[in-house]
Backbone as a ProteinNet text record, in pm:
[ID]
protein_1_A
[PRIMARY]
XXXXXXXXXXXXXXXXXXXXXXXXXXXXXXXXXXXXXXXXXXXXXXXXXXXXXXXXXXXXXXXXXXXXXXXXXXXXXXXXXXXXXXXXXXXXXXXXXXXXXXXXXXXXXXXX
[TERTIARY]
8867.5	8986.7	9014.4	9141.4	9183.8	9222.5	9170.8	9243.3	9368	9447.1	9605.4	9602.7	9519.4	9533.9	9490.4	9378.2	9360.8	9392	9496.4	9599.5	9699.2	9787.9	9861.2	9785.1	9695.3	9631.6	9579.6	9527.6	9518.4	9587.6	9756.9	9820.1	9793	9708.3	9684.1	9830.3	9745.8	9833	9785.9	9789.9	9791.1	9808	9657.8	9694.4	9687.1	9560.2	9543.3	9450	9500.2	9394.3	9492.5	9605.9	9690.4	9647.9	9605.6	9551.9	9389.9	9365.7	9272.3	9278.7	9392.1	9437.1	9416.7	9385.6	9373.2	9236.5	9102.3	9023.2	8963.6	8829.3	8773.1	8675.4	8730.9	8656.3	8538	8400.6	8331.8	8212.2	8307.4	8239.2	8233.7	8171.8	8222.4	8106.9	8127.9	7985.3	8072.4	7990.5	8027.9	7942.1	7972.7	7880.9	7935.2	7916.7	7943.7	7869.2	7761	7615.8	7613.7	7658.2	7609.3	7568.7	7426.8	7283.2	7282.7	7295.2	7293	7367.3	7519.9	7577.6	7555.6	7458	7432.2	7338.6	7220.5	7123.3	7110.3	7226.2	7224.8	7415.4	7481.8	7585.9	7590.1	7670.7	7642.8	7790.6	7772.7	7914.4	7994.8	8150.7	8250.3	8297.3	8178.5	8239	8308.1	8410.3	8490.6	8466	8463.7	8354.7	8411.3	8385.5	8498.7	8458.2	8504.9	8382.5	8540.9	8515.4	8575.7	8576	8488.2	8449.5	8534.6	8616.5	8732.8	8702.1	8640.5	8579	8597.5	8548.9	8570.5	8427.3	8354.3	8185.4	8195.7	8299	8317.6	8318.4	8389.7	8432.4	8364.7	8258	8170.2	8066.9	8022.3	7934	8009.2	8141.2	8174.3	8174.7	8222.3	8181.2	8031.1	7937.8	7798.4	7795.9	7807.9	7782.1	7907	7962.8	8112.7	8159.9	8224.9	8245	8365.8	8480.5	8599.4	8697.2	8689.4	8796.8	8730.5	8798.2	8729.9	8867.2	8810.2	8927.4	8876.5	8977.9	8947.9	9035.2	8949.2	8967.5	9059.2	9119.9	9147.2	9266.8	9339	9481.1	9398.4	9288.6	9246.5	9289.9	9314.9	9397.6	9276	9265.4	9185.6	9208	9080.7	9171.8	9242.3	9288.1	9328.1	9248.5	9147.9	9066.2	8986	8990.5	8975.5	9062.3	9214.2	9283.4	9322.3	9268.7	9226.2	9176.4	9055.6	8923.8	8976.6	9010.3	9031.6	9111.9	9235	9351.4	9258	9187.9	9111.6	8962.2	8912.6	8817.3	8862	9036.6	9061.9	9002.8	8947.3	8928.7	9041.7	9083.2	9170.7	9099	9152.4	9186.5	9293.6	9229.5	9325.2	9299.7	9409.8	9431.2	9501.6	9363.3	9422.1	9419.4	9507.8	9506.5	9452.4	9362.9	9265.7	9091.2	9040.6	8874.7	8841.1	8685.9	8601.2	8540.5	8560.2	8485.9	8600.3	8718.5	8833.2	8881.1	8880.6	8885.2	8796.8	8669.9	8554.9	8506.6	8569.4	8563.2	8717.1	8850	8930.7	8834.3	8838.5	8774	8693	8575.7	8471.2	8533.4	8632.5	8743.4	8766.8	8848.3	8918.2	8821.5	8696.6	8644.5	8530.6	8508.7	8434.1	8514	8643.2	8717.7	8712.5	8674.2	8696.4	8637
10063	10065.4	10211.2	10244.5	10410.7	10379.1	10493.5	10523.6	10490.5	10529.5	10480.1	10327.5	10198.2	10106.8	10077.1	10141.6	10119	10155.5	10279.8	10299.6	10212.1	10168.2	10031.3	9935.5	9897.3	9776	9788.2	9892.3	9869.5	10023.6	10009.4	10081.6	10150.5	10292.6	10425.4	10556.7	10628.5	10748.5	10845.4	10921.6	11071.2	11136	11168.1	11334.7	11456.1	11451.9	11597.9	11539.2	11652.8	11629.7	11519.6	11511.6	11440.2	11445.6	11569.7	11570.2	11510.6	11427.6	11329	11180.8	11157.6	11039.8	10942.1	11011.1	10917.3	10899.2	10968.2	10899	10764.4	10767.7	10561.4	10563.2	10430.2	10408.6	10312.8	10333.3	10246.4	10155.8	10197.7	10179.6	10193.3	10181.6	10220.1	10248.3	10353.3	10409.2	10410.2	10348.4	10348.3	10444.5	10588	10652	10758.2	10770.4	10923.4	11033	10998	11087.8	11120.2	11286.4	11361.8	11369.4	11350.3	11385.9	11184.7	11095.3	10955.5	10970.4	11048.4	11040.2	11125.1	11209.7	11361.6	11246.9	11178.8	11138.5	10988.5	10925.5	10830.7	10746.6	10829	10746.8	10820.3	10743.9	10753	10843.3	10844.1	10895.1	10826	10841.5	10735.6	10637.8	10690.1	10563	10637.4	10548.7	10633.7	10570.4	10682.6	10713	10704.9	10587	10575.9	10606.6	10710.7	10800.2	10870.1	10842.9	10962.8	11090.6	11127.3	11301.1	11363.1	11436.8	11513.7	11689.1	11726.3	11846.7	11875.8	11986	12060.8	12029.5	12031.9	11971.9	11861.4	11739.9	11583.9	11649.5	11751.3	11799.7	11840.9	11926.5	11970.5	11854.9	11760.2	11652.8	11557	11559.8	11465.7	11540.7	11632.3	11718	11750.1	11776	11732.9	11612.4	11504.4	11378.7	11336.5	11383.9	11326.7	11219.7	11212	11090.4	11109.4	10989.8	10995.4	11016.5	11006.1	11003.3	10990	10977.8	10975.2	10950.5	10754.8	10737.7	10764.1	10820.6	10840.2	10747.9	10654.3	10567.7	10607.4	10516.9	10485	10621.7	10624.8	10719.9	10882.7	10874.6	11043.1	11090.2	11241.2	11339.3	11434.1	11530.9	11602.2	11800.2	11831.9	11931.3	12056.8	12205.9	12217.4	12290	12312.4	12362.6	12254.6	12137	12004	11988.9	12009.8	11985	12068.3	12192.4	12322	12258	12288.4	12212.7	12107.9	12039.6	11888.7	11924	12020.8	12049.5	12089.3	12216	12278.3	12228.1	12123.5	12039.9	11894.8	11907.7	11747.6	11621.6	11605.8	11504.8	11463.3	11294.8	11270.7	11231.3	11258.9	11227.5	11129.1	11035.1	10918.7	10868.3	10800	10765.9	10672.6	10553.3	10433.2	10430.8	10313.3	10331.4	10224.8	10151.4	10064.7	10131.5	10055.5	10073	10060.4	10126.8	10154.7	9959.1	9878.8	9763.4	9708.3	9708.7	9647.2	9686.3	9838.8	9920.1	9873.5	9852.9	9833.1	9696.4	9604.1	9475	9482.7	9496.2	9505	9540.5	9656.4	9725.8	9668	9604.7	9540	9395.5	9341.5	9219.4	9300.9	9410.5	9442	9459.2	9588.7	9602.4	9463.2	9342.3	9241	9216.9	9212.2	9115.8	9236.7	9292.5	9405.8	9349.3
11789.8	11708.5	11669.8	11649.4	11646.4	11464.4	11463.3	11298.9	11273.6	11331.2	11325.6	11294.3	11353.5	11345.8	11204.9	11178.3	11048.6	10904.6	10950.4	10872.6	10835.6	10931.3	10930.4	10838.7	10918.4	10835.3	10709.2	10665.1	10536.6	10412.5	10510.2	10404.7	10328.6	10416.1	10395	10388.1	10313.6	10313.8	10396	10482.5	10557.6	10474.8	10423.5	10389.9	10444.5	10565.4	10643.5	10746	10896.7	10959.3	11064.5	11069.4	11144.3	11309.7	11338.1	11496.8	11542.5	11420.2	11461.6	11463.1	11449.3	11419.3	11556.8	11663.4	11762.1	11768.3	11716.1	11684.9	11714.3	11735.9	11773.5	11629.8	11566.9	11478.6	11501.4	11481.7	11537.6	11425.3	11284.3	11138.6	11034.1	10933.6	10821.4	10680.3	10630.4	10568.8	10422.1	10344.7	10193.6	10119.1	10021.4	9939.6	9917.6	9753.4	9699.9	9673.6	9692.4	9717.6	9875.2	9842.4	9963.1	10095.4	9984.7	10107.4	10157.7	10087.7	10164.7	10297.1	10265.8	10390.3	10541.3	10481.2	10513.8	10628	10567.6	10597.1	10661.2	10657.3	10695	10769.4	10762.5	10826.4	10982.5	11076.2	11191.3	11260.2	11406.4	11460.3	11445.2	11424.8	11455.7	11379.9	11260.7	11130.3	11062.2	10975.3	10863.1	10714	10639.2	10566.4	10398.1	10328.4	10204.5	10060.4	10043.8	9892.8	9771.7	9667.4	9594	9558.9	9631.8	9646.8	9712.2	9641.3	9686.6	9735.2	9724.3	9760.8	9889	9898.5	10057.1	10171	10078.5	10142.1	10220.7	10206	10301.5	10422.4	10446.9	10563.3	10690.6	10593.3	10607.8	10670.5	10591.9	10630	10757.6	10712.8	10821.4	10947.1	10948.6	11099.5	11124	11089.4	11120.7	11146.8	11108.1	11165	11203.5	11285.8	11393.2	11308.9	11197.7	11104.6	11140.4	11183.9	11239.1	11137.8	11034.9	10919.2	10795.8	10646.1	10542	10428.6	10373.3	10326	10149.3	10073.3	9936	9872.1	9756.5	9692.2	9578	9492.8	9333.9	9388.4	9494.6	9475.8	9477.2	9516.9	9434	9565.6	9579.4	9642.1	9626.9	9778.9	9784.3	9781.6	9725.9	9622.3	9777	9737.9	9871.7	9971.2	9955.9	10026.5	10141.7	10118.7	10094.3	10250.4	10223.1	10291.1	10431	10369.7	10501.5	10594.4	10545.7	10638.6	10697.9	10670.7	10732.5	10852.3	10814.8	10913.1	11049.6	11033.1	11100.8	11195.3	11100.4	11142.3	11242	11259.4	11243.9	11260.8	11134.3	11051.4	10944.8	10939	10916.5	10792.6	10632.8	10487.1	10475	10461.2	10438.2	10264.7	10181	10037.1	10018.1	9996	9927.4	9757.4	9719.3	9579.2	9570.3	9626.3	9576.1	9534.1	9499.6	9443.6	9571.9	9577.7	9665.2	9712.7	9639.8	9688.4	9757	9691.9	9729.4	9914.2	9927.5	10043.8	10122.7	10079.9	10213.9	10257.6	10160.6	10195.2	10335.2	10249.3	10392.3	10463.2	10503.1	10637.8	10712.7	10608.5	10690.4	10752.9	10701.6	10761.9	10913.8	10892	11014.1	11138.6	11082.4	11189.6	11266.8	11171.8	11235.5	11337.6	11298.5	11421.6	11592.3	11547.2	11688	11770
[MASK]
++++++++++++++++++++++++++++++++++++++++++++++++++++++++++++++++++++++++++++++++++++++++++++++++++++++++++++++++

């Protein structure tokens, strides 16, 4: 499944990082601690945390993380949004909670 699809489906916003949008999503890693994600999420999953910082970027490109959706409406600050452009990795912003977001997701991606 491509990011785009899962934009649609669960009525995301684009914030940066648009030239990754074709992306294969192959998962989905829940956590706002760092080093968990640092240490444990895989390639290809997209990755749903409120950590708005420039560091996601950072982690998600070490571990090929296809995208990274931020919860509760939060917006990432702009350095945040550099990186992302440059890294493309796609910043996506729902205005739902982190349980609410990863339950969808985990709906969408079973059915794959």
């Amino acid at each position: 499944m491509k990011i785009t699809d899962i934009i649609q489906a669960l009525d995301l916003k684009i914030i940066s990082g648009q030239n990754g949008l074709s992306n294969e999503i192959k998962g989905g890693y829940v956590s706002d601690l760092l080093s968990d994600v640092m240490g444990n999420a895989t390639e290809g999953q997209i990755w749903i945390t409120l950590q708005t910082h420039q560091n996601i970027i950072a982690i998600a490109s070490l571990k090929e993380i296809s995208a990274i959706i931020l919860v509760k409406g939060s917006l990432p600050e702009n350095d945040t949004i550099e990186k992302s452009n440059t890294e493309n990795i796609p910043v996506l912003s729902s205005d739902l909670d982190t349980f609410s977001i990863a339950g969808r997701l985990f709906d969408i991606l079973k059915m794959e």
